[in-house]
N, C-alpha and C positions, 0 to 999 in steps of 0.2 A: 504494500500500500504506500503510495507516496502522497505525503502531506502535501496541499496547497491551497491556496485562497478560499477557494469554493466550498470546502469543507465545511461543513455546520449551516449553509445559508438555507437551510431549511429549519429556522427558529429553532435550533439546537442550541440548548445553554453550555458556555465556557466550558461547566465545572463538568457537562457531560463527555464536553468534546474532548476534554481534557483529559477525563478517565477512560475513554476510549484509545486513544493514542497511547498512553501512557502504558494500557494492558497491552496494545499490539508492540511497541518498542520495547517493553520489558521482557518479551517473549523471544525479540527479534536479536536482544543483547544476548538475552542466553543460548541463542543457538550458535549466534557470530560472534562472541566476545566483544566488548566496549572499544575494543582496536579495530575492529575491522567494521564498521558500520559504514564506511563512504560511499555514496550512492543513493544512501538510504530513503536521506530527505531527515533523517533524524538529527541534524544540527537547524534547519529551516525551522521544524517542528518548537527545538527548544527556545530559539528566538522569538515566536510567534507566540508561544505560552510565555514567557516574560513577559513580552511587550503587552501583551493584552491583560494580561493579570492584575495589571493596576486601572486598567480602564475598564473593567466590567460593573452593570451594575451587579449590584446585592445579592440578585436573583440568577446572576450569570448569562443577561441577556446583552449581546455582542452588536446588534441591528442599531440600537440607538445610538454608540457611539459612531458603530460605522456610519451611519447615515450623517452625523453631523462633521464628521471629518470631510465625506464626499460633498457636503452642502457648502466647506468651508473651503473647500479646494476648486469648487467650480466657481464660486463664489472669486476668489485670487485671480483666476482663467482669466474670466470676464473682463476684470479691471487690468491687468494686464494685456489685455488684448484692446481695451478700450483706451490705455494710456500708447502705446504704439500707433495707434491709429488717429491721437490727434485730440480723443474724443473724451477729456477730461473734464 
């Protein structure tokens, strides 16, 4: 299984997603040892669970931040594309 983005965007909470991955990589170190895991997507994974870890709400729901980062980054687009253009 390789970790990426789209993982959980079916209102899967953090702390599930979190326990899912965690069971399959725990499974996957013991077969390949903590040495050999490159390829895995198991360094992505632990990045992704940090990073998100402090941003979840309460309930380990992921949508609301995500959506406000995307609201805040289209949001930057725009003005940036509005400042090139003249159209400040």
């Amino acid at each position: 299984m390789f970790f990426d983005q789209s993982y959980g965007q079916n209102n899967e909470s953090y702390y599930s997603i979190v326990s899912k991955m965690d069971r399959y990589y725990d499974s996957l170190i013991h077969i390949r040892g903590i040495n050999n895991m490159q390829g895995t997507g198991f360094k992505s994974y632990i990045r992704w669970k940090e990073y998100w870890l402090t941003k979840v709400n309460p309930d380990g729901n992921i949508e609301a931040t995500q959506t406000a980062i995307l609201n805040y980054t289209n949001a930057f687009n725009q003005l940036k594309s509005n400042i090139s253009k003249g159209e400040f």
